[in-house]
Every structure is written in structure tokens, then in C-alpha cells.
C-alpha positions in Angstrom: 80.0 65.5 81.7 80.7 65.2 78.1 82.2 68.3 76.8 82.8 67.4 73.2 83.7 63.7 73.7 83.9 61.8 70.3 80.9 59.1 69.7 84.0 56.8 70.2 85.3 58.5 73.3 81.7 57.9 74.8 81.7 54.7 73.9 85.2 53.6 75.4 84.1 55.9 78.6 80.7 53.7 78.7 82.5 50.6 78.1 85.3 51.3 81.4 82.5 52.3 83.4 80.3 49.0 83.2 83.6 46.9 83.8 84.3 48.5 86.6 80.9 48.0 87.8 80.7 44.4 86.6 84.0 43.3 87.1 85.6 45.9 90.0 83.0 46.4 92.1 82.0 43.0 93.3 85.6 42.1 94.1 86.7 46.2 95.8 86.4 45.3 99.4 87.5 41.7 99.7 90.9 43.2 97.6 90.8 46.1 99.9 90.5 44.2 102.7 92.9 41.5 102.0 95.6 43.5 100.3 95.4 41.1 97.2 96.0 42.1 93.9 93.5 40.8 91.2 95.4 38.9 88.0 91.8 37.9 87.2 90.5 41.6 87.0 93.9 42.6 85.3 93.2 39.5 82.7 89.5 40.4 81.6 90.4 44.1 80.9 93.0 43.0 78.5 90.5 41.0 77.0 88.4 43.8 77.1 91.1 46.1 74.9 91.0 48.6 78.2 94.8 48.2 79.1 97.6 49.7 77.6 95.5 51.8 74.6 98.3 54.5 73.9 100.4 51.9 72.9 100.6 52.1 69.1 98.7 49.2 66.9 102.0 47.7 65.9 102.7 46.9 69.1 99.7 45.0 69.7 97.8 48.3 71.9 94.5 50.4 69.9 96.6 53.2 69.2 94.7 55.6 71.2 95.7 58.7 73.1 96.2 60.1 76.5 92.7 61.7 76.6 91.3 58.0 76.1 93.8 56.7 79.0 92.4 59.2 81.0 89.2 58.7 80.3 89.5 54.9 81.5 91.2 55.7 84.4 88.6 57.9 85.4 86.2 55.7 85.5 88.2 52.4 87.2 89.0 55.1 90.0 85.4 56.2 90.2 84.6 52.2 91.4 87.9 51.8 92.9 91.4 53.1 93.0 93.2 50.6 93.9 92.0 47.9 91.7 92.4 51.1 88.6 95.7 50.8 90.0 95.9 47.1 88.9 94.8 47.7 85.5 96.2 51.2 84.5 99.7 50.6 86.2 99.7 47.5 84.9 101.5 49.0 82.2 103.4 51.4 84.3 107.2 52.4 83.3 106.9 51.0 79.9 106.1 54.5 79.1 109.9 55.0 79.0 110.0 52.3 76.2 107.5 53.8 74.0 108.8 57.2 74.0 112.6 56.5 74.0 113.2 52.9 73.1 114.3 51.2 70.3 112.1 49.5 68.0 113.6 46.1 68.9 112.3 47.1 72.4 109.4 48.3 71.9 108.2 44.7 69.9 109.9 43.0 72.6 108.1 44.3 75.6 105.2 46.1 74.7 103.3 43.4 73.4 102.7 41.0 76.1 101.5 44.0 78.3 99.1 44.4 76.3 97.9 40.7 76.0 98.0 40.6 79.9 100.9 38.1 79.0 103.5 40.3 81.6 103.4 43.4 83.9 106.3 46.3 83.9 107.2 48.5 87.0 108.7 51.7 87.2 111.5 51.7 89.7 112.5 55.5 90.6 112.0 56.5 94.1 114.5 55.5 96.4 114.4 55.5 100.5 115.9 58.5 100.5 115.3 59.9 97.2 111.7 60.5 96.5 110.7 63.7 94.4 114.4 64.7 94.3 115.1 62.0 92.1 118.1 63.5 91.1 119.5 62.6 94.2 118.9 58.5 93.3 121.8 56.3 94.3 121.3 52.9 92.5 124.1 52.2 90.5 125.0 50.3 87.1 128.4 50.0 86.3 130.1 48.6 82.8 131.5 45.2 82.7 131.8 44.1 79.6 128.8 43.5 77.7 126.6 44.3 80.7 125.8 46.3 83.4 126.7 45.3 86.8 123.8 47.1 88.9 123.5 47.7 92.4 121.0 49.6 95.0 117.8 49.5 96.8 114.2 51.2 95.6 111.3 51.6 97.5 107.3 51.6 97.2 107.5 50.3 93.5 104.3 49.4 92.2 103.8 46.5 90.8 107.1 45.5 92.5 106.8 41.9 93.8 104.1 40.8 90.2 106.7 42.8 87.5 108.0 40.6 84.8 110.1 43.3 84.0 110.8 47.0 85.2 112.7 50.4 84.4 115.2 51.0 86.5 116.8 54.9 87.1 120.4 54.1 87.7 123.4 56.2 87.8 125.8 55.8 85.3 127.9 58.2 85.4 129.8 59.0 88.8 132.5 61.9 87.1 130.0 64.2 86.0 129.6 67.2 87.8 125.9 68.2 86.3 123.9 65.8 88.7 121.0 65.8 85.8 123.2 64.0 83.2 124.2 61.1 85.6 121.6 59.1 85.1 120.0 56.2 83.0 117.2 54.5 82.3 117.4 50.6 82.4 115.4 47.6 81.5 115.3 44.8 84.1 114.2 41.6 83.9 112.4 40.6 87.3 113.5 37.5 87.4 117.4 38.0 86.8 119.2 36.8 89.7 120.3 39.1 92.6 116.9 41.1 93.0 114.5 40.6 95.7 111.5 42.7 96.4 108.8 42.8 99.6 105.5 43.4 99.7 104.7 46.6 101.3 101.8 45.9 103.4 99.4 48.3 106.6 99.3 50.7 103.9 96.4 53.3 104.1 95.0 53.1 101.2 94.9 51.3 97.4 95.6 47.9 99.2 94.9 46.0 96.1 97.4 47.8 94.5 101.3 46.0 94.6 103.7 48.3 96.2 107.2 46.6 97.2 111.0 47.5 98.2 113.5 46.3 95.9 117.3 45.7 96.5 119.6 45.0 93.9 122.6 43.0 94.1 125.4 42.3 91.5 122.5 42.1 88.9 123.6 42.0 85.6 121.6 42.6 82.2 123.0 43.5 78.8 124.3 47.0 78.0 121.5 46.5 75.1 118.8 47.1 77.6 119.8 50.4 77.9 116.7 53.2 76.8 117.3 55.7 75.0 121.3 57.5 75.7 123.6 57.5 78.6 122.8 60.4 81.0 119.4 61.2 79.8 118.0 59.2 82.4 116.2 62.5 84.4 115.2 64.0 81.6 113.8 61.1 79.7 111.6 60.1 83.6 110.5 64.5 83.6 108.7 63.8 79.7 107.7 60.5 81.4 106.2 62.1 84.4 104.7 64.9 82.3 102.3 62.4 80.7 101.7 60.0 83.4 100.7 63.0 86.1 97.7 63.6 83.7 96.4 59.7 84.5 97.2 60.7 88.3 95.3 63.9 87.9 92.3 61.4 86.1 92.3 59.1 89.3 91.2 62.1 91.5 88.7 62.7 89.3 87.7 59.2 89.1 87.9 58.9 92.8 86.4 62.1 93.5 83.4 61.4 91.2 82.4 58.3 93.0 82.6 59.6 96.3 79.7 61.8 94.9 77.6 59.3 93.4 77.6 57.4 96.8 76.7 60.4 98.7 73.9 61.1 96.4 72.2 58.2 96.7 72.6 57.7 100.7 71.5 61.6 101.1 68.2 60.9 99.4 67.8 57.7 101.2 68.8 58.6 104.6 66.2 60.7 106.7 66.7 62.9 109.4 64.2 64.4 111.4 61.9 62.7 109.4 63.0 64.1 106.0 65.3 63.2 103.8 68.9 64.5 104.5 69.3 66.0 100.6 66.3 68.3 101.5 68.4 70.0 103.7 70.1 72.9 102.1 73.6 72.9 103.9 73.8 69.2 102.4 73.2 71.0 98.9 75.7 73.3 99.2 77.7 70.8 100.0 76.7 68.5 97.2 77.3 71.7 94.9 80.9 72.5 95.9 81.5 69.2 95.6 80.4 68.5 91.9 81.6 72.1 90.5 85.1 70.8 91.9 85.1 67.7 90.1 84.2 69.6 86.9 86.9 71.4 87.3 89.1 69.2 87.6 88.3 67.2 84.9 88.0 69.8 82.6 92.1 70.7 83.3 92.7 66.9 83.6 91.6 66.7 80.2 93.0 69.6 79.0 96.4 68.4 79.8 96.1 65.1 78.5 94.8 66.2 75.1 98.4 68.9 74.7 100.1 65.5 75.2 98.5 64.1 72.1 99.0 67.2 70.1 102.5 67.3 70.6 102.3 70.2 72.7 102.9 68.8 76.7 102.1 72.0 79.2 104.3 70.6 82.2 102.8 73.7 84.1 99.2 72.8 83.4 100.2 69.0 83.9 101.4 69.8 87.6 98.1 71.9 88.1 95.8 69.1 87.0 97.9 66.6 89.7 98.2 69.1 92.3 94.3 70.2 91.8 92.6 67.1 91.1 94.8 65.4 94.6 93.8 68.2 96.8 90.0 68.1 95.2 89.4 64.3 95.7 90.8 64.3 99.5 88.5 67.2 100.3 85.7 65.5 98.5 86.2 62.3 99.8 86.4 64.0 103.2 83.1 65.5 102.8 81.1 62.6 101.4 82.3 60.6 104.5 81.4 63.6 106.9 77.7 63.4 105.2 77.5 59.7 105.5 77.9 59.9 109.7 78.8 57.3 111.4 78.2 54.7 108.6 80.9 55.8 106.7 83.4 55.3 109.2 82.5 51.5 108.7 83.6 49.2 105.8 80.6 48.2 105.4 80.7 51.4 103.1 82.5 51.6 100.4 83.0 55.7 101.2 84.9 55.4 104.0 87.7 53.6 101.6 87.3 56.3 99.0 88.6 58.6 101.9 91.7 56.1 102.6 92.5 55.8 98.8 92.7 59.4 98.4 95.4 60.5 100.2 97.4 58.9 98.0 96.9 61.2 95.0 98.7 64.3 96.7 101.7 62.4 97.2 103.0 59.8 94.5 104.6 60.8 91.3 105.6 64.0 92.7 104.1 65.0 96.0 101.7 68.8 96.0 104.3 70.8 97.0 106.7 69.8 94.2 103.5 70.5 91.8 103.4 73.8 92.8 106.7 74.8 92.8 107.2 73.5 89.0 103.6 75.8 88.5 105.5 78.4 89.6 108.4 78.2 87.9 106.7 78.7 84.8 105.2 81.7 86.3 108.8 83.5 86.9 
């Protein structure tokens, strides 16, 4: 649907949608199937100005906003998630730069994402530190000039292709206020003393990089510090508070072309020698299924556009993840369920929709942490 999209807004949406068809699409199942991440895909929608737009003109990005990321993002996911994944989060973590980084950072490193020259990483969740991020354990400790850093992270996107990443560190042990101990850190990927696997038998967005990363004695300048000491947690809960809008998008996305694949196979499939959209369980189906996705776009976009005006809802951000996540798994479920037996088959794109989904109610804070920041604002 439209709402009141800009002529511009229509035309970046048309734009994302026919590379994803042209350019996505072709390559989904073999990426899927394979585990590989695309460079190739990643390289033509830089070309295409479709990565990185809320990074400001000076920096080499269109300058955009949030409601434009998530309208790209929507449609990538609606062809496929994890190969959204490659372009979207291709830019992932850098977030922290833009919002709290210097200006000698920010000409440094957000450039070349934007070129498709390099590819940042978020690294956050730990093995045993996942939405309590609080509770993280890597270590960077002052010597000299530099920070001395040590620890492990795990299922980082983009882990093993980074050039660079963000690391949450702790960086002060004496404090007794567990929210101020942290920091936010750029790291090279290729400094010496890191090493980072390829996750791989995941469920879902298998064209998507996800990797465990140790650290060991790495050092990096003091200088690549973002933004204060101890204002790591807070800095990553304003970076969440945007970036759960784009997670909320993907569910749309996803969610949305789960229905345009039903569609067509209902109205081409017969059964009992009619058609199985004449049925009118199937349309009920088909109509829970689309008012869903509408509203879930319509809070998904709702959110995103109080991040441009300056006035971030982390309550309605939270809803849109939570909502959207839940929506797409239960749409994705249903679209499979009225495919039959062919959409248990990969011969189908559906039945990797339904894999994908999954996903969306559990990274960058699972449901259940959604809901409890929801109702916190309530109280």
C-alpha cells in the first residue's frame, strides 16, 4: 500500500523492488542452498545507490531517512531475507559511528560502505550474553596508546566478510552501575589476534554471514574509541531503537512475499476441479493474512518516521519488532500450509520464507524482551 508515500519514496520503493526481482531472485535458492553470501549482489546495489541511504551526503550516502531504509528493506525481504541481509546489513554497526562518532570517523569509515569498497559488523551478543547485553564480558583494557582487548562474540553478522566492526567491550571493571561499564570500539578485522568461524546448518537466511569471533591480545588505538567511556549500553539501546524498525521492515517484507506466492499458486492450483482461491476458507485465510501485513507496516512505518523527526518511540519501536516477527512466522506458516505438500519442497521458494522467518522474533532483542520494554512504558 501507499499511504502518503512521496513521488520519491514510490520511486526508490519501485526501484528496490525490481532489483530484487532482477538481481535477488535469480540467485535466492542457489545462496540459500549453498550458504554463500553474494559480493556480486552486495556490489550492484551500491551501484544502484540502495545501500547505506541514511548516511548523510557528505559521507558519500543519499542522505535519506529511516522511512526510506525501511522501505528498501521491505522490499529485499519480500524476494528474500537473507540476501536483504547481505545488502541492508552490509552496513550494520556503523550506525554507532554516525550517531556518536567523530567526524574524523565518520569520513573514515562511512564512505567505503557506501561504495561497496568495505563491510562493518556489529559485534554485541556474546555466548552467554544475548539480550542481557549488559551482562557482556569482552574486555579492553588501557596500555598506553591503545586498547589491549580480549573476549569471544557470537553469531555476528557479517563476521568472517567485515573489514571492520563495533565492538561492545567493557571498560570499566570498578564501577558498580553495570550500565556505565561499557564501550563502544572500532576494530579493524584484519588486526592481528582475531579469528572468526562461519556459522553454518543454520535454519534460515543462509546467505546471510553469521560467525563467532574470539579476540586475543588485539590491540587498536585508544582513538577508535566512539563516542565516551561507559556509554557503551546506552549508545547500542539508541542504536537498537533505530535498527529494530529495519527488523520490524524485514517481517513485512518477508511477510508480504509469502502472500504474493500464495496468491498466485491459489488461483493456479485446482482442487476438486476448481481453483483453490474459490474456496472461501482459503479467502479468509488470504484476508487475515493481508490485514496483518498492513498492520504491520503501517506501525513499522510509524516508527521509523519518529526516528527521523527526532522523536524515537522505543515503546512503539519494540511493538513494530515484536509485531511484525510474530506476523511474518504466522504468515509464512500459513502460506506454506496452503501450498500442501509443494511447499514443503525447495523447489518452492515458500517453504524458505517459512525457515527465514523465524529469525525475526529472535535477533536484536528476542519477543519477549520487546514486550517487556512495551510494558515498561505502560507502568
Amino acid at each position: 500500500m501507499d499511504f502518503d508515500l512521496t513521488e520519491e519514496q514510490r520511486m526508490i520503493r519501485d526501484t528496490a523492488y525490481k532489483f530484487a526481482v532482477n538481481e535477488m531472485a535469480p540467485v535466492a535458492q542457489e545462496c540459500d542452498r549453498e550458504e554463500k553470501y553474494s559480493r556480486a549482489v552486495l556490489e550492484k546495489a551500491c551501484e544502484a545507490g540502495l545501500v547505506g541511504p541514511v548516511i548523510p551526503e557528505q559521507y558519500g550516502g543519499a542522505g535519506l531517512g529511516w522511512v526510506e531504509q525501511a522501505i528498501i528493506t521491505e522490499q529485499f525481504a519480500r524476494i528474500d531475507l537473507g540476501l536483504c541481509l547481505c545488502v541492508t546489513a552490509s552496513v550494520f554497526g556503523s550506525e554507532h559511528i554516525l550517531f556518536f562518532g567523530t567526524d574524523e570517523q565518520k569520513k573514515k569509515y562511512l564512505p567505503p560502505l557506501v561504495s561497496g569498497e568495505a563491510i562493518s559488523a556489529g559485534a554485541f551478543t556474546e555466548p552467554d550474553a544475548g539480550t542481557d547485553v549488559a551482562s557482556t564480558r569482552t574486555r579492553a583494557v588501557k596500555d598506553g596508546t591503545d586498547y589491549v582487548i580480549n573476549g569471544n562474540k557470537m553469531f555476528i553478522t557479517n563476521g568472517t566478510i567485515c573489514d571492520y566492526m563495533c565492538v561492545l567491550c567493557v571498560t570499566d571493571t570498578e564501577t558498580e552501575i553495570r550500565h556505565k561499564r561499557h564501550s563502544i570500539i572500532v576494530v579493524e578485522a584484519d588486526r592481528p589476534g582475531i579469528t572468526a568461524n562461519k556459522i553454518k546448518g543454520k535454519m534460515g537466511i543462509r546467505a546471510s554471514d553469521t560467525a563467532e569471533i574470539a579476540f586475543e591480545d588485539v590491540r587498536v588505538p585508544q582513538e577508535n574509541l566512539i563516542g565516551k567511556e561507559g556509554r557503551g549500553f546506552y549508545q547500542l539501546m539508541e542504536f537498537f531503537d533505530a535498527t529494530r524498525t529495519m527488523v520490524a521492515a524485514q517481517g513485512v517484507g518477508l511477510a508480504q512475499g509469502a502472500l504474493d506466492k500464495t496468491l498466485k499458486y491459489v488461483q493456479e492450483r485446482k482442487t476438486f476441479g476448481r481453483p483453490l482461491a474459490s474456496n472461501q476458507g482459503i479467502q479468509f485465510q488470504l484476508a487475515e493474512m493481508a490485514t496483518k501485513i498492513e498492520l504491520a507496516r503501517t506501525l513499522t512505518y510509524k516508527a521509523a518516521w519518529l526516528v527521523d523527526q527526532g522523536r524515537t518511540n522505543p515503546a512503539l519501536n519494540a511493538m513494530a519488532k515484536y509485531f511484525a516477527g510474530e506476523m511474518a512466522v504466522w504468515v509464512c506458516d500459513k502460506a506454506l500450509q496452503m501450498h500442501g505438500g509443494y511447499g514443503y519442497i525447495d523447489e518452492y521458494d515458500v517453504q524458505r520464507f517459512y525457515r527465514d522467518a523465524k529469525i525475526l522474533e529472535i535477533y536484536e532483542g528476542a519477543k519477549e524482551a520487546e514486550k517487556m520494554t512495551i510494558a515498561r512504558r505502560l507502568f
